[in-house]
C-alpha positions in Angstrom: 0.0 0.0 0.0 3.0 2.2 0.9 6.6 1.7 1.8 5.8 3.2 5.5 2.5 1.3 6.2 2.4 -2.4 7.3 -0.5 -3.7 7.7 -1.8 -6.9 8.6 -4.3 -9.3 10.0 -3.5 -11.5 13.1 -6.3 -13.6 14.5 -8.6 -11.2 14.7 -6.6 -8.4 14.5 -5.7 -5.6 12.4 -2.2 -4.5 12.9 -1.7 -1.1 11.4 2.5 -0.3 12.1 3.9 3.2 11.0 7.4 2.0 9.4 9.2 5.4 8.9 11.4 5.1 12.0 14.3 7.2 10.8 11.6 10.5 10.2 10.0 9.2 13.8 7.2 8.2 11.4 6.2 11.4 10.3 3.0 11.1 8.9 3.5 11.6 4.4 0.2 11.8 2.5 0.3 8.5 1.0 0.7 7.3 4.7 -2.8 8.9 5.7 -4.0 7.5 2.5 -2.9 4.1 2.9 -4.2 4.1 6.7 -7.4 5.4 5.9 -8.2 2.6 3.0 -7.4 0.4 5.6 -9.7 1.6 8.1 -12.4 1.1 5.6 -11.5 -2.4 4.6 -11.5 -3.2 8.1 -14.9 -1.7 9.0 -16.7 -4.3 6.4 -14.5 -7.3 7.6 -16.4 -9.6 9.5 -12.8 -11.5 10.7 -11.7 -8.5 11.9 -13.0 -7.6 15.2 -10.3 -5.0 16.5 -7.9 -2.7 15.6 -4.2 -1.6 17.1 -1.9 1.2 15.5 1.6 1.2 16.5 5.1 2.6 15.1 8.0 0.9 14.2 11.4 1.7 16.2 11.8 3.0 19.8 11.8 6.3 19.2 8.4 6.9 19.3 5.0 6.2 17.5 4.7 9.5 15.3 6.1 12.7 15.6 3.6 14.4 13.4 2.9 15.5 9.6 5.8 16.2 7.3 6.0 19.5 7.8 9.2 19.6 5.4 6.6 18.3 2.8 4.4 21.3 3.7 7.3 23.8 3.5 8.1 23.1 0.0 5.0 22.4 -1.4 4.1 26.6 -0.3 7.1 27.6 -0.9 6.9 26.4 -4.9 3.6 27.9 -5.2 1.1 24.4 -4.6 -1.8 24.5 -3.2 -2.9 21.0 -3.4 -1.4 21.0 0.1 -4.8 21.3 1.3 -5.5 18.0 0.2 -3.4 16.7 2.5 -5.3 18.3 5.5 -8.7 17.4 3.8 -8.0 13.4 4.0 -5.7 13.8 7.6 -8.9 15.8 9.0 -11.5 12.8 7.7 -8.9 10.0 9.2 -8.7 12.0 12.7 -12.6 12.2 12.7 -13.0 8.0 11.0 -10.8 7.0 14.0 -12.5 8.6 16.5 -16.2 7.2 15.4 -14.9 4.0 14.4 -17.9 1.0 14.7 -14.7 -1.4 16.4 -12.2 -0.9 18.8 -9.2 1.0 17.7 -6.1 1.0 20.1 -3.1 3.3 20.0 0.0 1.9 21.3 1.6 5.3 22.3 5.4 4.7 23.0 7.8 7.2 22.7 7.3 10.6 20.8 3.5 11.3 20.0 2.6 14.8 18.5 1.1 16.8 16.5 -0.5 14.6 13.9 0.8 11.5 16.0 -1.9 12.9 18.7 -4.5 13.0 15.6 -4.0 9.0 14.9 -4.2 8.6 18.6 -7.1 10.2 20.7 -10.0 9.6 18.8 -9.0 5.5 19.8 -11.3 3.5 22.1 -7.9 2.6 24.2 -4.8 5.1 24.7 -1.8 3.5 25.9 1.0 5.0 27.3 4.1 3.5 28.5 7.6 5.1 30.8 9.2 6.1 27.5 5.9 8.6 25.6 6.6 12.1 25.3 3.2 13.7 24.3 2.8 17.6 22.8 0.6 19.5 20.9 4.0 21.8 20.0 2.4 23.6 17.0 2.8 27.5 17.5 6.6 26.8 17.9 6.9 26.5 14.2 4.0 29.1 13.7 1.4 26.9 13.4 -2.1 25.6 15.8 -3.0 22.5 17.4 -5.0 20.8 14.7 -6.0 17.1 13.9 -8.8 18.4 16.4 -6.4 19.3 19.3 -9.0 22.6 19.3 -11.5 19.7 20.5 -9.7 17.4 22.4 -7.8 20.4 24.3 -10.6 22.0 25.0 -11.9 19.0 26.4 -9.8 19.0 29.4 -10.4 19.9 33.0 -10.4 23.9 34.0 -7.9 25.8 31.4 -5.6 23.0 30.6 -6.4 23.1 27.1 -5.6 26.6 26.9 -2.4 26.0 28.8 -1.2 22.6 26.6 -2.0 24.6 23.4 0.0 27.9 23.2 2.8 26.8 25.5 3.1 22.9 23.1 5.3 21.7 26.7 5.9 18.3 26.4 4.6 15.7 29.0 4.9 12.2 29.8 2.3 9.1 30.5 1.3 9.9 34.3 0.3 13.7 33.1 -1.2 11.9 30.0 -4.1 9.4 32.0 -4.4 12.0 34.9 -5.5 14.6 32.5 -7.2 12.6 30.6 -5.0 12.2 27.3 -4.7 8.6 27.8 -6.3 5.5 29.4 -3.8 2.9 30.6 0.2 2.8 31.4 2.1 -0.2 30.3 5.7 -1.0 30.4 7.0 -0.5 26.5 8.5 -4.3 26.8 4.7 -5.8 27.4 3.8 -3.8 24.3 4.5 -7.5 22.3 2.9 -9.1 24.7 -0.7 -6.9 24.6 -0.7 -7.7 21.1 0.4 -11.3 20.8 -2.3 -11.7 23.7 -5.2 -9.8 21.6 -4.0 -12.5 18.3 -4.0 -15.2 19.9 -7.7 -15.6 21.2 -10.4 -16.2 19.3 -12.6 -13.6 20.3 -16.7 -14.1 20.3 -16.9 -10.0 19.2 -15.2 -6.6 19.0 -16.4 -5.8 23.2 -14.5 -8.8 24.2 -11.3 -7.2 22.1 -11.6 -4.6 24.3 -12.4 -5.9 27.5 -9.4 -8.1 27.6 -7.0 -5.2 26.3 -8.5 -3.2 29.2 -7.8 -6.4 31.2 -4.0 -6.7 30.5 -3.2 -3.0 31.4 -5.0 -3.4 34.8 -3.1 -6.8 35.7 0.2 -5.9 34.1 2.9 -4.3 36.4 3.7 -1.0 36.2 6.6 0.0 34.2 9.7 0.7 36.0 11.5 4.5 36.9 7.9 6.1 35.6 8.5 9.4 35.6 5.9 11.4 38.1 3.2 13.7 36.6 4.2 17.4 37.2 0.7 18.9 36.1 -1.1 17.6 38.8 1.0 20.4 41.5 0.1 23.2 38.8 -3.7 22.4 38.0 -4.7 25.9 40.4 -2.4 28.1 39.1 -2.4 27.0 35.4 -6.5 28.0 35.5 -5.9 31.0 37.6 -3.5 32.6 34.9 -4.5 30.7 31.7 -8.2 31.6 32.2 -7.5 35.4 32.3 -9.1 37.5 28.7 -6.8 36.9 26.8 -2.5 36.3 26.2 -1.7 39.9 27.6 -3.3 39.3 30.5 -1.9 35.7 30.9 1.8 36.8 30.6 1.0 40.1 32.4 0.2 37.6 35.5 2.9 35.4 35.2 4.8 38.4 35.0 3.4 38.9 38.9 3.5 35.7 40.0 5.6 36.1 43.3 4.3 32.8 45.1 8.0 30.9 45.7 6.1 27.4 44.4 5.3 29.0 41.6 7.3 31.6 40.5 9.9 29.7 39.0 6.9 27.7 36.4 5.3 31.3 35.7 9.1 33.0 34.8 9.8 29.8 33.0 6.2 29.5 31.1 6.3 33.4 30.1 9.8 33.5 28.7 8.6 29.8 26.9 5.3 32.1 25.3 7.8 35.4 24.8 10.5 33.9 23.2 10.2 30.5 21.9 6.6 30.6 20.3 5.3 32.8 17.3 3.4 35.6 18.7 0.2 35.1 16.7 -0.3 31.7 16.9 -0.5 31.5 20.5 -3.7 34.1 20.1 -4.8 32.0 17.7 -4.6 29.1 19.9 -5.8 30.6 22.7 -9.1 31.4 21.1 -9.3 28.3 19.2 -9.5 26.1 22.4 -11.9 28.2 23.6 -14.0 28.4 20.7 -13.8 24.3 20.0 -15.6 24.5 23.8 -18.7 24.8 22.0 -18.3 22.8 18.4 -18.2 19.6 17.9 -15.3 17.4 16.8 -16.5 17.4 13.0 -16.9 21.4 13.2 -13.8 21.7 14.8 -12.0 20.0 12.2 -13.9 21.9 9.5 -12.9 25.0 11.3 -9.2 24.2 11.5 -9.3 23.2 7.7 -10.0 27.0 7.4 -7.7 28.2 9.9 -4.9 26.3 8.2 -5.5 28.1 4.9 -4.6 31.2 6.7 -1.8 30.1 8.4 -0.3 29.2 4.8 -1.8 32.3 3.3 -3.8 30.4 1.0 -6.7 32.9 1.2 -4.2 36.0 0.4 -4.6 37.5 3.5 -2.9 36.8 6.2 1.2 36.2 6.2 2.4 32.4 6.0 3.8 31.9 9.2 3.3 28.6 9.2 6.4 28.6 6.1 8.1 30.9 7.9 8.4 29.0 11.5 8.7 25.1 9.7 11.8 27.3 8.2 13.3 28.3 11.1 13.0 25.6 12.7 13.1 22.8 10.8 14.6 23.4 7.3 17.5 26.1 7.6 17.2 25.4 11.3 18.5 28.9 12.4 16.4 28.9 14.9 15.7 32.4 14.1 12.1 33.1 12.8 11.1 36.3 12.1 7.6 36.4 12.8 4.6 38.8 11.8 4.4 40.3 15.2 7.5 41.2 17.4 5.6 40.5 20.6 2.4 39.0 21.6 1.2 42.2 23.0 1.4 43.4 19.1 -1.0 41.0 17.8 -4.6 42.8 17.5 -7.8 41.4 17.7 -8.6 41.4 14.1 -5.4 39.3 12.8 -6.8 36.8 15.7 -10.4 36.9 14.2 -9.4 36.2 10.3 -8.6 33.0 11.2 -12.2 32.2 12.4 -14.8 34.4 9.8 -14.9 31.6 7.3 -17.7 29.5 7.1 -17.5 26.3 8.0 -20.5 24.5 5.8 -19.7 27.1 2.7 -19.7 24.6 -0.8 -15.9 25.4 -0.8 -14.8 24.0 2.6 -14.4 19.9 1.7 -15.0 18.8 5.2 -18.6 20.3 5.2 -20.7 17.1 5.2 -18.2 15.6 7.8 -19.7 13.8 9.8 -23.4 13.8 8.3 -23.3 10.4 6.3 -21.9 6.7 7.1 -20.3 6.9 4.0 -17.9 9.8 5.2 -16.7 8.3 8.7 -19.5 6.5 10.3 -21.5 7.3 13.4 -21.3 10.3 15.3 -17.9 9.9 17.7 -18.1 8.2 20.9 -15.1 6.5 23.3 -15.9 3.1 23.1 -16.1 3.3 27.3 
């Protein structure tokens, strides 16, 4: 199907492995491609009663899209690059209303689109080694794949927090905050897996039930590093649920409490220097907005949104090209962003990411969600 998909049926399993270890299995368009015709062969197969997704090598299970592929496809003048968001967007939404249990194995890195592939799944496991981040507005982008929705999800101002700051964090944050569902050691990974093949499962609940089972009876893994949200739940809401990001660094400017201090000098110099300006507004709002849509209209908005961030509408710089630049390509390290500080961003270069419409004829993703033919049912955890 493609040279960095494997898939394959085992019992009554469909094994879905990401083999692009070397790029930390950034996700390519053929590789959405080839996962999502899998997906749909799957759903129609009677023998197949289950699902798992996993990445090849230890580094991690996905890093995220190829944003080198993005850079150059802008920078010589394509714009089919949209395509690319229209079929990641339908796979994000297909996983998460899948009819049969879909699990994630989450080892190592998982970001960005890696994230996408990974929370919509009826089971989310971590292990010691995962390294999870929604790290988007350091290369000028937003949390998409419907990180507006599943951000916005979280407890108190989290979302807000996770999005325009992209920190990294490991499993214990992940299944305290609710961004996973089970810890395993990575070594019993095989074992889940072997286990779930090797039965011959009556239907698709059972599949689940016993993968449930093995992460409740399996020791925990070893030198698991402890959570180190949990301590700064109170203060993240008090500061990340001010008006907007002048207010938020304005406050962790103040912050004089000695358990704190250090996070809020650390966080605001993270937001200052180390993020593009603009798209931590942009984020900022879009978490709060996706508090009231719904994971299809949250992915048709973000469709939208990412046509501005590559100035695909002619109005709005590409900083997206500009950050992926920076930081990945010519790696300098030194973007120059449209805004030299956050406190330069106005309202209205916020808002022209959100006055398109997301059911207009032009926006691909409008029927999302309304037909089984698109992705199935409406999206529920398969609890």
């Amino acid at each position: 199907m493609t040279e960095f998909v494997r898939t394959e049926i085992r019992g009554r399993i469909g094994v879905i492995t990401l083999t692009r270890p070397k790029a930390l299995n950034a996700l390519s368009h053929d590789m959405i491609r080839a996962i999502a015709s899998t997906l749909a062969e799957w759903r129609d197969d009677p023998t197949v009663l289950g699902v798992v997704l996993q990445g090849e090598g230890e580094k991690g299970l996905c890093a995220g899209g190829d944003i080198r592929y993005f850079h150059e496809a802008i920078s010589a003048g394509r714009t089919d690059i949209m395509d690319f968001f229209t079929d990641e967007y339908v796979l994000n939404y297909t996983i998460a209303s899948y009819p049969k249990p879909y699990i994630a194995l989450m080892d190592g890195v998982v970001m960005g689109g890696g994230m996408g592939i990974s929370q919509g799944a009826a089971l989310r496991i971590v292990t010691e080694a995962t390294r999870m981040a929604m790290p988007e507005t350091a290369i000028g982008l937003f949390p998409d794949v419907g990180g507006g929705f599943f951000l916005a999800n979280l407890a108190g101002h989290l979302g807000e927090y996770l999005g325009t700051t992209g920190i990294v964090f490991g499993a214990v944050d992940a299944c305290e905050i609710g961004l996973a569902d089970a810890v395993l050691p990575r070594a019993s990974l095989p074992a889940l897996c072997e286990h779930l093949a090797n039965h011959d499962w009556p239907d698709s609940e059972a599949v689940l039930d016993a993968a449930r089972t093995f992460c409740r009876e399996s020791l925990p893994p070893a030198g698991l590093a402890p959570g180190k949200l949990a301590p700064l739940r109170d203060v993240i809401d008090e500061h990340f649920g001010l008006a907007d990001m002048p207010a938020i660094l304005h406050a962790l400017k103040l912050e004089a409490r000695c358990e704190y201090s250090g996070w809020a000098e650390e966080t605001e110099d993270l937001l200052r220097t180390k993020r593009s300006p603009l798209m931590v507004c942009v984020a900022l709002e879009q978490v709060r907005r996706a508090r009231k849509l719904s994971l299809a209209d949250e992915l048709r908005e973000e469709w939208l949104m990412m046509r501005s961030v590559f100035n695909l509408d002619g109005r709005i710089g590409a900083e997206g090209v500009e950050g992926i630049r920076a930081m990945v390509v010519d790696k300098d390290h030194k973007p120059r962003w449209q805004h030299a500080s956050i406190e330069a961003v106005r309202r209205e270069d916020i808002e022209r990411f959100f006055d398109g419409k997301r059911h207009d004829a032009d926006n691909p993703l409008r029927d999302l969600g309304k037909t089984s033919e698109s992705v199935g049912s409406s999206p529920a955890r398969h609890d």
